[in-house]
N, C-alpha and C positions, 0 to 999 in steps of 0.2 A: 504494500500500500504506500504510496506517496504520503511525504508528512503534510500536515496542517497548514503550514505557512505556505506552502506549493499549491495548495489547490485556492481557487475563487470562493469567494462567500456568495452568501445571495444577494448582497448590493450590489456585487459585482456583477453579477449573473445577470442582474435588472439592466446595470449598465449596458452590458457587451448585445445582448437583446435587443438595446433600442439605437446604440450607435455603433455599432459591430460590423465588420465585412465579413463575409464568409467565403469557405471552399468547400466543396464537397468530393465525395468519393460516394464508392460503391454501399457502405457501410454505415461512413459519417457523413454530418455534416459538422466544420469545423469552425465555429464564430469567433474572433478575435478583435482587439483592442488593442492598438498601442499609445502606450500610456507617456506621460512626459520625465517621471521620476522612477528612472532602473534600480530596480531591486534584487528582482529574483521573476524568473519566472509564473504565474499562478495560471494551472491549467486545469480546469474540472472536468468529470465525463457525466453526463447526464443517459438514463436509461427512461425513455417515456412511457407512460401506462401503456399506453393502446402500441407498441411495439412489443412487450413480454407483459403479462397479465397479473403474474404474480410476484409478489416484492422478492421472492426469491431468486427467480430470475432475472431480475433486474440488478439485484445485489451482484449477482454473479458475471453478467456484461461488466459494473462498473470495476469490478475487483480485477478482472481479465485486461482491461483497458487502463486502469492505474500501475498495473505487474508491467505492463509494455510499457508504459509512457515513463517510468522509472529510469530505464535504460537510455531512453533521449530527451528527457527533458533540460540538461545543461547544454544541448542543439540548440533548444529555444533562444529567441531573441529574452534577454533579462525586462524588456518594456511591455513584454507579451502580457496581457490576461486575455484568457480563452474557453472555449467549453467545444467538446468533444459532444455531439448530440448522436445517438445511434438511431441509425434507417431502418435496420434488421437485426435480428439476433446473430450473431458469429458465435461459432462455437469453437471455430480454428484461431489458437494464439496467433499461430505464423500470419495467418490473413490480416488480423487485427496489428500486428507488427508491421505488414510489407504497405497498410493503408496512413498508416502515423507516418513512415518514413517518406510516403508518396506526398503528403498534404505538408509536411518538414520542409521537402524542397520546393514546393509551389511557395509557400510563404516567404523563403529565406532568398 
C-alpha cells in the first residue's frame, strides 16, 4: 500500500475533478493537476460502485493498483496530484502495471 502522505484527500479529489486534465487507457482513466508548490507526488486510485459491486472488490482493484503504483510513483512529476479512476475490473497485475507505465509516458 502507498503511505498516506502519497495519496490525495478528498479536497483534492474535488479539486482534480473540476480543474483536472485527463488520459485515458484501456483500464483507467487518469485525472491530474499540476500544482505550483512541489512536494511529493499525491496519486489516489478510485474503484466506482457501478464498475465492481461489492466493496470487496473494489478494495481489491485499489490494493492491486497502489502495489503497482508503489514501484513508479518517484517517475511522477513531484507537482502531480492525481487519481487513477478504473473502467473495468483487471484482475492481471502485469496489465495494470504495462497501463500506469503507458499513461507515465503520455504525461511526462
Amino acid at each position: 500500500m502507498l503511505s498516506k502522505k502519497n495519496r490525495v484527500d478528498k479536497k483534492g479529489i474535488d479539486f482534480i475533478f473540476k480543474k483536472g486534465n485527463s488520459v485515458t487507457s484501456p483500464s483507467f482513466m487518469f485525472k491530474f493537476v499540476l500544482i505550483d508548490e512541489p512536494t511529493r507526488p499525491r496519486i489516489s486510485f478510485i474503484a466506482p460502485k457501478n464498475i465492481a459491486r461489492l466493496a470487496v472488490k473494489r478494495n481489491l482493484l485499489r490494493r492491486k493498483g497502489y502495489y503497482v503504483l508503489k514501484k513508479y510513483i518517484n517517475q511522477f512529476s513531484p507537482k502531480i496530484l492525481g487519481v487513477f479512476v478504473f473502467k473495468k475490473i483487471e484482475e492481471d497485475i502485469l496489465k495494470i502495471e504495462n497501463e500506469i507505465k503507458n499513461i507515465l509516458n503520455k504525461i511526462n
